[in-house]
N, C-alpha and C positions, 0 to 999 in steps of 0.2 A: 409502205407502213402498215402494220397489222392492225386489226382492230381494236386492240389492246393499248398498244404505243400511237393509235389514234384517240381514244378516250383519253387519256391523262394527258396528250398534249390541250386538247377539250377544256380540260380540269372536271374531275368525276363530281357529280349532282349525285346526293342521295337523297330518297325518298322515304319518311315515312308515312305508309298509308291503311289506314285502320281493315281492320279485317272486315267489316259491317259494311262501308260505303266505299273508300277510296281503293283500296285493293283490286273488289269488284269494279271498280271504275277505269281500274289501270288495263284490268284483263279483256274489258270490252274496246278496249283500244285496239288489244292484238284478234279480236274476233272481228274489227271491222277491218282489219289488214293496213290500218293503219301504221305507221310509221315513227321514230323520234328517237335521235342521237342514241348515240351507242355508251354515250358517258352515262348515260342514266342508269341509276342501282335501286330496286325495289327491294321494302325492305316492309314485309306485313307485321304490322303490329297491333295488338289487342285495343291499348288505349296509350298514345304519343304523350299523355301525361304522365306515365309511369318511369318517362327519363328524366336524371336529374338537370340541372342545371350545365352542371360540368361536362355532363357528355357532350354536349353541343362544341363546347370549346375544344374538348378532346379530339373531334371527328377532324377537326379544322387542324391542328396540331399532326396529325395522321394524312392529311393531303384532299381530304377532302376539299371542295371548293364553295359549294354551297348545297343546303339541305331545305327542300322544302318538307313539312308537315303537314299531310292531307289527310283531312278525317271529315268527319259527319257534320260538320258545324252543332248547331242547337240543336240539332235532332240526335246526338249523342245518342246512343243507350246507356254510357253511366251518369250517370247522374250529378252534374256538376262539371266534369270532365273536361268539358269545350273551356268557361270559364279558369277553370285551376290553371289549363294549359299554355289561355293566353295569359294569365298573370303569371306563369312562369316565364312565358317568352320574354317579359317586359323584362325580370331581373337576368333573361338572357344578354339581352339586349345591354343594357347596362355594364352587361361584363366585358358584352363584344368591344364598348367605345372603349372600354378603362384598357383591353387591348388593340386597340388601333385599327378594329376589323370592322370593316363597312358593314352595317346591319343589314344592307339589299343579302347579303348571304343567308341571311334565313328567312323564313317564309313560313306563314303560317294561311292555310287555306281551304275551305269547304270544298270537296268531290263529292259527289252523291254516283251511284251505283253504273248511271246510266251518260255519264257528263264527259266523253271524249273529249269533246273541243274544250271545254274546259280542262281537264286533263293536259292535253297536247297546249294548249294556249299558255300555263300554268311554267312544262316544261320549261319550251318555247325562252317565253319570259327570262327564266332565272337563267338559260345557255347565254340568252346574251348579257344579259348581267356579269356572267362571269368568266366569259369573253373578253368585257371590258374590264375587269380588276386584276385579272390575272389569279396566281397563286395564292391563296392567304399567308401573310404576312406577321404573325404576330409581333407585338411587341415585347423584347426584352425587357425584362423585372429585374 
């Protein structure tokens, strides 16, 4: 099996991780030769609250399996950011049940610069999560 037709059988994890703390977080994982599943997609982003709502649903629609969101927590640099983002997540949330999707698929969660184990722990976590769900499933409308 290639490592490609091994990650989707996996189900691919994508990650958004801010450029400021969780990006840098992700990169000191491969500076410590650290290791973590091949399903995993890093995906550097400015601020995770500049997606709407719908992309979340869209990624799941597209095969995604689960996405976590790693940014700065409070210590944002915009201002407000952290906050906006988890009050998006709620009306994410919200959309996932009205579509049948297990909310453990997203994730929202603090990396700061230097936090491996949190990082990998983080991974970790949501592989088995979605592990046990399988595919996403949405609900026909």
């Amino acid at each position: 099996m290639t490592s490609l037709e091994h990650s989707q059988s996996e189900g691919k994890i994508l990650i958004l991780a801010t450029e400021t703390c969780a990006y840098p977080g992700a990169d000191s994982v491969g500076q410590a030769h650290s290791s973590y599943p091949t399903n995993i997609f890093i995906l550097r982003v400015r601020a995770p609250a500049l997606f709407p709502e719908q992309f979340y649903l869209d990624c799941f629609k597209k095969g995604i399996s689960g996405i976590i969101i790693m940014s700065c927590g409070e210590e944002c640099p915009y201002d407000g950011a952290y906050k906006a983002m988890a009050t998006r997540l709620d009306r994410v949330y919200k959309m996932m049940k009205e579509q049948e999707l297990d909310i453990r698929r997203l994730r929202l969660t603090a990396i700061c610069t230097v936090c491996n184990r949190s990082f990998l722990n983080e991974v970790n976590q949501m592989n088995t999560v979605v592990q046990e769900l399988g595919p996403p499933q949405l609900a026909q409308n």
